[in-house]
C-alpha positions as CSV (number, residue, x, y, z in Angstrom):
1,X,-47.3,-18.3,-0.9
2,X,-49.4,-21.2,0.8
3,X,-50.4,-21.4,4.4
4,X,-52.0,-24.2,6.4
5,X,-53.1,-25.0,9.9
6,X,-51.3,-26.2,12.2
7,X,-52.9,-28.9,14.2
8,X,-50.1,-29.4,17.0
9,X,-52.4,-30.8,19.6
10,X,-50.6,-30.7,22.6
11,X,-53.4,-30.5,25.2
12,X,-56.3,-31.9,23.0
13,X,-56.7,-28.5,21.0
14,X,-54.8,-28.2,17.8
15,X,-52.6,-24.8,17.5
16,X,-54.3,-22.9,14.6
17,X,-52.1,-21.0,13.6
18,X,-51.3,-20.4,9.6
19,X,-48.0,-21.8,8.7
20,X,-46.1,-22.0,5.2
21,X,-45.6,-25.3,4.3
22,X,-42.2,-25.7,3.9
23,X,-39.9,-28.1,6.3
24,X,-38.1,-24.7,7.3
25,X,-40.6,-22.8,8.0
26,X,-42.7,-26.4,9.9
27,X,-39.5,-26.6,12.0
28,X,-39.4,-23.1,12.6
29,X,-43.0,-22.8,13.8
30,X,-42.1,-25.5,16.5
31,X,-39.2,-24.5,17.8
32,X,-40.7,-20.9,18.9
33,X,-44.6,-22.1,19.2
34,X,-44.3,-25.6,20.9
35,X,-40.8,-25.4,22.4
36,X,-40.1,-28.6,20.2
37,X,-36.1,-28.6,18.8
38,X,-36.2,-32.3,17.5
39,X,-32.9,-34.0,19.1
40,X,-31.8,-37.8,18.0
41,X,-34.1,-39.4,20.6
42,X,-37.3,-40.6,19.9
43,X,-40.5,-38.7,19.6
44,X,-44.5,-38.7,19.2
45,X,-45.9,-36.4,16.0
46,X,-48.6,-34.7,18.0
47,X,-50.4,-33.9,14.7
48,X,-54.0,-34.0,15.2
49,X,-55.5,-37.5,13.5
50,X,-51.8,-39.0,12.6
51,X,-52.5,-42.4,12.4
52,X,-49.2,-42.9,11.2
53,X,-47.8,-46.3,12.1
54,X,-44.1,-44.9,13.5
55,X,-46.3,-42.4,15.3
56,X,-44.5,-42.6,18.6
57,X,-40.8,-44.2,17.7
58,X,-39.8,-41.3,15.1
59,X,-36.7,-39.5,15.4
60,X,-37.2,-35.7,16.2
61,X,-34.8,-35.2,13.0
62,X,-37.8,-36.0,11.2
63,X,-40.7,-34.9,12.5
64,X,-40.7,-32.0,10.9
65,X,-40.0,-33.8,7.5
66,X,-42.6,-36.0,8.4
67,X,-45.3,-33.1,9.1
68,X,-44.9,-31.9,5.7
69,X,-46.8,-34.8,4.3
70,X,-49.7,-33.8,6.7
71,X,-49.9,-30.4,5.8
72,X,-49.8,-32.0,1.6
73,X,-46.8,-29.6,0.6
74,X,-45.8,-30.4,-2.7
75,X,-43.2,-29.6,-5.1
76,X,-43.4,-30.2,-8.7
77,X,-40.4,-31.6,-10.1
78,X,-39.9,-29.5,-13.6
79,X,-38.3,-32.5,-15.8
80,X,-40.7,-35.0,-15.0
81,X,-44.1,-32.9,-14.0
82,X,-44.7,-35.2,-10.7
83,X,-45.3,-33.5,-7.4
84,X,-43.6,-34.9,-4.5
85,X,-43.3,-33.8,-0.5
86,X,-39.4,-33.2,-1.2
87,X,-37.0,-31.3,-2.9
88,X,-34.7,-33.8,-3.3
């Protein structure tokens, strides 16, 4: 089991709290932390030091795939031995 740190920051302090790394468990943790449930408009990721250049014109489907690569969740594929930020 991993855990990381949220850093959220929605009024200039990052959350804190340990989450699992996972896109469940990242979507989970904002639905009943930051009241965020994603929607087809646009959004801002609110992570702490994203300097990501779709920071404010992502799609609330993703933000939670996108949050992953923040965290640095990775999966080790077992045919090739590469780790990626996705399952699929």
């Amino acid at each position: 089991l991993y855990v990381y740190e949220c850093q959220w920051d929605k009024n200039h302090s990052p959350c804190g709290m340990h989450i699992e790394g996972d896109q469940a468990s990242v979507t989970d943790h904002l639905a009943r932390f930051h009241g965020f449930t994603g929607g087809e408009g646009d959004t801002t990721c609110l992570w702490d030091g994203c300097t990501s250049k779709k920071r404010t014109a992502m799609k609330g489907t993703s933000i939670a795939r996108h949050l992953v690569t923040h965290i640095g969740y990775k999966i080790k594929c077992t045919a090739c031995n590469v780790d990626y930020a996705r399952e699929d």
